[in-house]
N, C-alpha and C positions, 0 to 999 in steps of 0.2 A: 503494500500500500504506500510508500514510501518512492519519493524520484528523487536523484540530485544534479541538479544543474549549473554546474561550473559556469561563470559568467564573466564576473568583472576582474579586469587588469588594474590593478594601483600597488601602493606601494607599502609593502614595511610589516604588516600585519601578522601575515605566517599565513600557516593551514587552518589555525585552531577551530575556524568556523565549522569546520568538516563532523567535528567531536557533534557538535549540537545534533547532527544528524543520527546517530545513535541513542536513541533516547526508547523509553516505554512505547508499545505497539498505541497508546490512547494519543501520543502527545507525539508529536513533529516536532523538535527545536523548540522552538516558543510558540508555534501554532496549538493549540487544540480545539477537537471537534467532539461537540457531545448532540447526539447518538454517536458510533461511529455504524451504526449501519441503520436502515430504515427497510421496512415490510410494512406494503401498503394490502390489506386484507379486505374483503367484504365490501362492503359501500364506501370506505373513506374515503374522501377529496383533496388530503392535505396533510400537510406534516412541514415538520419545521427543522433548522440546524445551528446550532451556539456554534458560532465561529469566536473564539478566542485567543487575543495575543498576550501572552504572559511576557514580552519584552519589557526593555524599558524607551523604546523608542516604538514611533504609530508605523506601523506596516500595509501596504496596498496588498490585496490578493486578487487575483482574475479567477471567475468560477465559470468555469464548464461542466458540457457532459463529455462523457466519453463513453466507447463500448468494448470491454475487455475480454480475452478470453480466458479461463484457469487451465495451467497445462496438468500433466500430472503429476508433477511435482511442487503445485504450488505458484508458480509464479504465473505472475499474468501479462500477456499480450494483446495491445491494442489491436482493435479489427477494425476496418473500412466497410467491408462487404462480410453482413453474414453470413459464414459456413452452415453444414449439414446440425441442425440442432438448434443452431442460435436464435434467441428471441431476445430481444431486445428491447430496452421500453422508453429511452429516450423520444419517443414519436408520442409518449403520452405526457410527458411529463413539463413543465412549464416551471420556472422558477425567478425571484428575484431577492436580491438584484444581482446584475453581472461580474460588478466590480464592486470591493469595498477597502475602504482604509479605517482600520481599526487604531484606535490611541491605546498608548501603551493602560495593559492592565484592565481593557477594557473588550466587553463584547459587540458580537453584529450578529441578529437572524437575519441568516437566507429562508425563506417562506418558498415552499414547494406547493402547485397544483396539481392534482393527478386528472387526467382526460383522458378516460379511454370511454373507444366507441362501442357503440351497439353490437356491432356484429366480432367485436372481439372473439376468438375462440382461446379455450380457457386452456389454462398451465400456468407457468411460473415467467415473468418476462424482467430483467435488470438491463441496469447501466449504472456509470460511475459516476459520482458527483464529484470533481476534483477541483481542489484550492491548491493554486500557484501564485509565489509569490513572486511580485511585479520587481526589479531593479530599480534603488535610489539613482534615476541620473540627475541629480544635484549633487552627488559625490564623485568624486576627480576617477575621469574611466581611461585615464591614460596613464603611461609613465610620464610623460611631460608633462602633463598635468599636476599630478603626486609627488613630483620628485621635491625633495626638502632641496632649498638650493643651498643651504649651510653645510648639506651632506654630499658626500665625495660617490656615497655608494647609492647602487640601483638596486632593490628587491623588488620582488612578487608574491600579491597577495593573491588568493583564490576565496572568492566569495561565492558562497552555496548560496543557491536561490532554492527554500526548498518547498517542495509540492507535499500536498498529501489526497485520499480521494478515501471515497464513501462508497460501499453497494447502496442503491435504490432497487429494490426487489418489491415487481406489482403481482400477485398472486391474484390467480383469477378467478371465480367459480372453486369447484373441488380438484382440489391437489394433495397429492401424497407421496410419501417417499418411504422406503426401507434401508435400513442399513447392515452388511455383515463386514467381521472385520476379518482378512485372512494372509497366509503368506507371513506370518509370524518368526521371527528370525532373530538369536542371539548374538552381537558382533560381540565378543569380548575385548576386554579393553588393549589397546597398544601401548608402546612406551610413547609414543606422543601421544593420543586418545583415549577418550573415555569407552566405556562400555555403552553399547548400544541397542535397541530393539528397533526391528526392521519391520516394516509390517505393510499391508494394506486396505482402505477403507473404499469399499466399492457400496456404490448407490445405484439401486434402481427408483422408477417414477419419473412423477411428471413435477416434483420440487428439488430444492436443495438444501441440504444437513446442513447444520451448524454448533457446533458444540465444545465440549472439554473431553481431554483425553487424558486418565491416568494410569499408573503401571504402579504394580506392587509384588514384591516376592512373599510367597509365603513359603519357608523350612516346611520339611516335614513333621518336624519337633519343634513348632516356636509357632511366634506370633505375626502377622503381614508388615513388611515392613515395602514403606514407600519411594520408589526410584524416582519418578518424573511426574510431571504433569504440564500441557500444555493448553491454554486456555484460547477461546471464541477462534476454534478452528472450521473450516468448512470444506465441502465439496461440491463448486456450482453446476446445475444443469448448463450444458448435456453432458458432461465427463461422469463415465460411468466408475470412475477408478480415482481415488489419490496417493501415490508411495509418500510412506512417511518414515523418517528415521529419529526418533527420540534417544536424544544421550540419557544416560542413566546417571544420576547421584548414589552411588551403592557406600552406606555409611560405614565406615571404619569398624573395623571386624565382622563383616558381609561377607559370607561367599558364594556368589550365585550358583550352586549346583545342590546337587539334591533338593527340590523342592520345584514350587510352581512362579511360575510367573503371570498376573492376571491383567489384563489390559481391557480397559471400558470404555464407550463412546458415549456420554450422556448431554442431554439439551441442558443450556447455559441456566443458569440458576433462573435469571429472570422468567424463562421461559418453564419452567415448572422442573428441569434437572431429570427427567425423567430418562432411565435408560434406553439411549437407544440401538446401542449392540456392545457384544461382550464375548472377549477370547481369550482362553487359555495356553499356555506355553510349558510342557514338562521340561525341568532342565535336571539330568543325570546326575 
C-alpha cells in the first residue's frame, strides 16, 4: 500500500527522509488514513476518509483513483484494461475533493458517493483510493539554487514524496467466499534467518477475505506456545490463491519438533473475529 517517489534535487540534507517511509502498515511518514479500507454493502450511498498530517509543516496531497491488481504474492499492480476477473468500481464511485492541503497537526474529509446503476450485476467490484503527496516548489529544486555560497562543497538530498492508497470494495447483492489454508511448510531457521512457515490461502467465490493470521506450536507435553501473527491481511477477487511466508518468533528454549504446529485464518476483530479457516502442521 505504500509508493516512494524520489523527487527533488537540493542540497545538504542526507537520505534521512527515506527512514519516514518505514513506518506502521496505519500511518505513511506523517500521512494517516482512518479507515484504511472501506466496504460499501446493501443500500449505502456514502462513506467518508480522515486524511491526517501529523507533520509539523501543512502538506498538499492529490487524491485519485486507481485500479490494482493483487499478485500472488501480495503485491499489487496497476491495471489500465481489465483482465479475465476484474471488476472494478471506480465507474461508481465519485469523491471530493481532489486536492487538499492539510496544516500541520490537522485533518481533511474526502467524502465518497457511491452510484451504481440498475442493471449492475452483482459480486464484489474495488478500486484504490490513493493520496500523493504534491512537491514544495517554493523550496530550492536545484543545486544552484541550494548551494550555500559560504560552502566550498556540493551535496545531494533525496526527498520522498510519499503516497499511500485505500481499497474501496462495492459489494453487491449476495456474495460469499470460502477459505482453506494448504501447502503448509516448515523453513527452519538459517545462520542469517529466522525460522519460517510457508503456506497457502486459496479462496473461492464471488468476494474477498480479509483477516489475521496466527501460528502456534503446541509440544506434545506442554502448553501452545505463540510464533507469529500477522494482522488485516487479504486475498482480493479474482486470485484464487495467496503464498504466504510468516517468520516465526520461536522463544528461547523452543524447539520446534515433536509437536504440532496450528495456523488460523480469522475475520479482523471489528468484523466479528470469527474463524475462517484453520490448519495443522505435524513437526517430528
Amino acid at each position: 500500500m505504500m509508493r516512494f517517489l524520489p523527487f527533488l534535487l537540493s542540497v545538504r540534507t542526507g537520505l534521512a527522509a527515506l527512514a519516514l517511509c518505514l513506518s506502521a502498515p496505519l500511518v505513511w511518514a506523517d500521512l494517516t488514513l482512518y479507515p484504511t479500507r472501506i466496504v460499501v454493502e446493501k443500500n449505502q450511498r456514502a462513506a467518508q476518509v480522515e486524511l491526517m498530517n501529523n507533520s509539523t509543516t501543512a502538506e498538499t496531497y492529490r487524491i485519485t483513483l486507481v485500479n490494482r491488481r493483487m499478485s500472488e504474492t501480495g503485491e499489487f499492480i496497476s491495471i489500465e484494461t481489465p483482465g479475465p476477473g476484474d471488476q472494478f468500481a471506480d465507474a461508481f464511485l465519485r469523491y471530493s475533493p481532489k486536492q487538499v492541503t492539510v496544516p500541520p497537526g490537522s485533518s481533511q474529509t474526502v467524502r465518497i458517493l457511491v452510484r451504481k446503476p440498475a442493471d449492475l450485476a452483482p459480486g464484489e467490484y474495488r478500486s484504490h483510493l490513493e493520496f500523493n503527496r504534491v512537491a514544495d516548489t517554493t523550496s530550492a529544486s536545484s543545486i544552484e539554487q541550494a548551494r550555500n555560497p559560504d560552502d566550498k562543497t556540493i551535496g545531494v538530498t533525496l526527498t520522498a514524496l510519499v503516497g499511500a492508497s485505500m481499497p474501496i470494495i462495492i459489494r453487491h447483492r449476495d456474495t460469499q467466499a470460502s477459505v482453506m489454508l494448504s501447502d503448509m511448510a516448515l523453513r527452519p531457521a538459517g545462520r542469517d534467518s529466522r525460522a519460517a512457515l510457508d503456506f497457502q490461502i486459496n479462496r473461492s467465490g464471488t468476494r474477498s477475505v480479509y483477516g489475521d493470521l496466527t501460528v502456534t506450536f503446541t509440544p506434545r507435553t506442554g502448553k501452545p506456545v505463540d510464533l507469529s501473527q500477522a494482522n488485516a491481511l487479504a486475498v482480493y477477487t479474482p486470485n484464487a490463491l495467496r503464498r504466504v511466508r510468516m517468520p516465526l518468533q520461536v522463544p528461547p528454549g523452543t524447539v520446534l519438533a515433536g509437536g504440532t504446529l496450528n495456523l488460523s485464518y480469522r475475520e479482523r476483530p471489528e468484523a466479528g473475529g470469527k474463524m475462517m479457516a484453520e490448519a495443522n502442521l505435524t513437526v517430528p
